[in-house]
Each structure stands twice: as C-alpha cells, then as structure tokens.
C-alpha positions in Angstrom: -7.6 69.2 30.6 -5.8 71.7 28.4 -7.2 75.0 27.9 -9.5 75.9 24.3 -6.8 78.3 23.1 -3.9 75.7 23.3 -5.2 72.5 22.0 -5.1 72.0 18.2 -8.2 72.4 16.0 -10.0 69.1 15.0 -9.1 66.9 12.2 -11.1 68.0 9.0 -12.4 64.7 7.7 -10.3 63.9 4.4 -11.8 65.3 1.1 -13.7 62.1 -1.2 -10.8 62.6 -3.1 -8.2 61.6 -0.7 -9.9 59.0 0.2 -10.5 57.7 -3.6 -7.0 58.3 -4.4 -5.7 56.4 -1.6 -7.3 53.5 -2.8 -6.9 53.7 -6.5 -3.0 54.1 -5.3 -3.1 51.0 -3.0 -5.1 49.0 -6.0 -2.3 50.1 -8.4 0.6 49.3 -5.9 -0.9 45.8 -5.5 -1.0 45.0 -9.3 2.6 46.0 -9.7 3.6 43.4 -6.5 1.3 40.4 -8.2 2.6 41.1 -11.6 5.8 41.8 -10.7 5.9 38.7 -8.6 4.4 36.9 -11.6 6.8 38.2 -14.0 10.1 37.2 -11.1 8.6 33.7 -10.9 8.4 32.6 -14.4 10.2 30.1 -15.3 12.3 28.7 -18.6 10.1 25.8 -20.0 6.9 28.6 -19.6 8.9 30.5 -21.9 10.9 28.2 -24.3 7.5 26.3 -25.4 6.4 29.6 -26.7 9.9 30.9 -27.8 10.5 29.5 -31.6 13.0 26.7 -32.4 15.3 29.7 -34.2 16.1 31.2 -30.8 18.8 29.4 -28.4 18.7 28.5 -24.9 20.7 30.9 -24.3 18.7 33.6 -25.8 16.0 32.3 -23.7 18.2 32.1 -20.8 19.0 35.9 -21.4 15.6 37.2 -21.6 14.1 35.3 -18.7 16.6 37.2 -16.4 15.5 40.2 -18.0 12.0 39.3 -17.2 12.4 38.7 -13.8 14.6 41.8 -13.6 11.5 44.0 -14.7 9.3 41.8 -12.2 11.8 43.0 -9.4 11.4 46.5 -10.5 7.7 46.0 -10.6 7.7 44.6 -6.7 10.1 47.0 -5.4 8.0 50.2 -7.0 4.7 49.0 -5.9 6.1 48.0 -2.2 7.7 51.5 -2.2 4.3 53.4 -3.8 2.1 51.5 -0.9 4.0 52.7 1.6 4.3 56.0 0.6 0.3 56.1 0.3 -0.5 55.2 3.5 1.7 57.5 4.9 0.2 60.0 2.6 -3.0 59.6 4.3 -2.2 61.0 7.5 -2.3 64.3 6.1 1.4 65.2 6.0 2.0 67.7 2.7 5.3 66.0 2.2 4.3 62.5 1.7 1.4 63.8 -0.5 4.4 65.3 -3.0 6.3 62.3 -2.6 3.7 59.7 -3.7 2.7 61.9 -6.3 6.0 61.9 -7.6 7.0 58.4 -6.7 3.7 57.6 -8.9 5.1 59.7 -11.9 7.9 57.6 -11.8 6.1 54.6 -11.3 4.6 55.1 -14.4 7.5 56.1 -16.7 10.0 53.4 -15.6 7.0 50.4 -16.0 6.0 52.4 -19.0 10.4 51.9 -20.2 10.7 48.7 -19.0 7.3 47.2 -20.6 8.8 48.4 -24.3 11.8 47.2 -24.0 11.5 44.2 -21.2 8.0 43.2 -21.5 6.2 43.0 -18.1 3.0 41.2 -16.7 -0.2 42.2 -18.3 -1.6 42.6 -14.5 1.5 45.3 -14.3 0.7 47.2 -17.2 -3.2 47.6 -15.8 -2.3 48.4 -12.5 -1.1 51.5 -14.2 -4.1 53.0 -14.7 -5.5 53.1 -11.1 -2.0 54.7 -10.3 -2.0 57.7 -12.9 -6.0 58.1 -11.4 -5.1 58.1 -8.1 -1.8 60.5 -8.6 -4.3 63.0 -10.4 -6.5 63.2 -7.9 -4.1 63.9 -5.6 -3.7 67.4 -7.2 -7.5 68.5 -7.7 -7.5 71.7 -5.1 -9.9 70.3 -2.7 -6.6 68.0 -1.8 -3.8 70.4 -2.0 -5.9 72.6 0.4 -6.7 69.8 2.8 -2.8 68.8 3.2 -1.7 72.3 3.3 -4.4 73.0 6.2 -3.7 69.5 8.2 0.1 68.5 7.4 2.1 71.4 7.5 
C-alpha cells in the first residue's frame, strides 16, 4: 500500500456540464457521419429526376462529386470530433481545447460547404448539438474541473 502523502487525490466526479457536453458532442459527431454518409452515397438518377431538363449530365455529373465531396468532409469531421470528445472526457485540459476548437471548425467549414455545396439536412442539424456542446465546454465549472484533473 502506498503511503497517504504520495498517492494522488481522488477523481472529482465530472461537472453536469461535462457530462452534457459530451453527449451533445457525440449526438452532433454522429449526425455529421449519417449525413455525411448520406450525402457520399447519393447517387445520379436521385439527383437528375429532380435536376431540370435545362441542366446536362454533365452538370449533374459535376455537382454529384461535389456532393459527395462535402459528405466526405462531413464523415471525416464528425469521426475526427468523436474522437476528440471521448478523449476529452478523461479530464485532460488539452483535449478539452482541442474539441472546442475542432468544434469551431466543425461548424464554419459545414457552415462554407452547406452555402456553396449543399449538404444533408441531418448535417446541417447535427450542428446545433455541436455549438451546444462546444459552449458548455467553456462555462467555468468546466474550465476549473480540467485545470484541477488534466494538467
């Protein structure tokens, strides 16, 4: 048995808004990889029966890759923003940055690529939970419980 003055103080349990962001996070990295994958699987008769007769094949042809471009983005960000998360909840101060930041960007490339690419509806929701959860994330009672249990 170690000795009281060299073991390491007990875990603090994680603030409710850890926890809430965590999830809020994981349900927003999830909509991007469903949308995204939604968006990457579409295919061209799905979009030339809604494309009018005025537009080409090729045209079509053009903005399908687009499309699935912006779905890969979509998957790649949410993959990338879940992992981040649950490392995030082990208390490290670093990973807590990191998501928050990864989040920010999350939001402002979807946000880019939805004007000018169009994206998944399910994509463009899954926003919200994301922006939630990166805001909690910074409310004090969070700041202080990474500062005191990650670094």
């Amino acid at each position: 048995m170690s000795s009281p003055a060299t073991s390491s103080p007990p875990p603090t349990s994680r603030p409710r808004a850890v926890e809430v962001a965590f999830w809020l996070l994981i349900v927003g990295a999830v909509m991007l990889v469903v949308g995204g994958l939604l968006a990457a699987t579409m295919g061209f008769d799905n979009i030339r029966s809604v494309a009018p007769d005025s537009v080409s094949d090729e045209q079509v042809h053009n903005y399908l890759t687009f499309h699935r471009g912006s779905g890969v983005i979509c998957v790649l960000t949410g993959v990338a923003l879940g992992f981040l998360t649950g490392k995030m909840r082990l208390g490290d101060a670093r990973f807590r940055r990191a998501t928050i930041v990864l989040a920010l960007v999350t939001v402002v490339l979807v946000g880019l690529v939805a004007v000018f690419a169009g994206i998944h509806i399910l994509s463009l929701v899954g926003l919200l939970p994301i922006i939630v959860g990166a805001l909690l994330l910074t409310r004090p009672a969070a700041a202080e419980w990474f500062t005191g249990a990650g670094s």
